[in-house]
N, C-alpha and C positions, 0 to 999 in steps of 0.2 A: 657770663658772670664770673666765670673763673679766670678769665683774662684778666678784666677788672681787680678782680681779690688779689690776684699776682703783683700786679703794679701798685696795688698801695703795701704790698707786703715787700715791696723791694723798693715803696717811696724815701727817701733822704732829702726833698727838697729841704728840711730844719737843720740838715747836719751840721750848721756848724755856732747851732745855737745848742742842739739836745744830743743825746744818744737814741739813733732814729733805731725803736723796734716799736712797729705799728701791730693792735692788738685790736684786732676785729672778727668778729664771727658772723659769718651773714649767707644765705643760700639762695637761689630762685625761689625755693617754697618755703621758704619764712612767712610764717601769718602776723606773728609779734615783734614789735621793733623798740629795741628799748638803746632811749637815746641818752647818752650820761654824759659827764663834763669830760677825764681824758683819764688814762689809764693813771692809777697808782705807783706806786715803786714793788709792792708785791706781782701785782699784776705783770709788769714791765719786765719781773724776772721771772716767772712765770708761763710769759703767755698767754696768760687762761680769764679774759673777761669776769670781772666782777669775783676772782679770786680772791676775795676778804671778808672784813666783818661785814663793810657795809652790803658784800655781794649776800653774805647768808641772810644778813636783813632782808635786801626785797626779795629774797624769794621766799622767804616768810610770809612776808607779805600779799607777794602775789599767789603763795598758798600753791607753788612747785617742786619739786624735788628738783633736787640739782642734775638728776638724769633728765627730768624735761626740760628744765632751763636750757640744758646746754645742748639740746637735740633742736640743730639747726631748722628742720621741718616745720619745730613750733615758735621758735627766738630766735631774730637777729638780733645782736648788740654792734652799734656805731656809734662810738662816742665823738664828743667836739672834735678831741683832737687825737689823733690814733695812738699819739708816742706819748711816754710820762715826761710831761714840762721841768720836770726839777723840782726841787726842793724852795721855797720862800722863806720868807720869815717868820711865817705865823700859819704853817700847813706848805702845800702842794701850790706851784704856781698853777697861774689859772691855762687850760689848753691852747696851746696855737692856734694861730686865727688861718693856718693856711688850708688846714681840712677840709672842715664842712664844707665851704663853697665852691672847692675843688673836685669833692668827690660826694657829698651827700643826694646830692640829685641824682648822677651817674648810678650808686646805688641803689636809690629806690623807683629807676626806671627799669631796672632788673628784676625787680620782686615785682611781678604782680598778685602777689596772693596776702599780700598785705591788707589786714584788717584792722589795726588796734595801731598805734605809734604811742611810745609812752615817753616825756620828754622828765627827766631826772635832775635836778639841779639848777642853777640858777643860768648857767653857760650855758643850757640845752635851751 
């Protein structure tokens, strides 16, 4: 699994469409898998998965503290697209189409402790 994490965290296949910093959190023993559209611009500077409003939102939602959330044990977060798409007209472009297909299986061939997958968005 950490090999895997390595190479999407040194992935640049978009570089010369985005500024590649891919923002994933994910372990072997992840039970929760929360799948979003692609990171943000806070997020992207950051770092840090669901670092915003909409991040405080679901975990209101799903009724965690941000120490559970982000205690890899219990949350993976894999969004569409790992890197922030840019800026559009009317919001955040929508995530790269090169991710998921590239590395979402590879992922959750790693977790087998996976119980719940939660898909977020309309791109998810």
């Amino acid at each position: 699994m950490e090999g895997l994490l390595t190479k999407i965290h040194q992935c640049r296949v978009c570089e010369e469409y985005i500024e590649p910093n891919p923002v994933i959190l994910a372990s072997k023993s992840s039970r929760i898998i929360i799948i979003g559209q692609a990171p943000g611009i806070k997020v992207h500077q950051s770092n840090i998965p669901w670092n915003d409003a909409s991040g405080k939102q679901l975990r209101k939602w799903l009724g965690v503290t941000d120490e559970e959330f982000y205690d890899v044990n219990n949350f993976g977060v894999i969004p569409m697209g790992f890197c922030y798409p840019g800026k559009g007209k009317s919001g955040d472009l929508p995530p790269r189409k090169e991710c998921a297909p590239k590395r979402h299986q590879q992922l959750l061939d790693e977790m087998p402790n996976v119980e719940l997958i939660v898909l977020i968005g309309m791109y998810a």
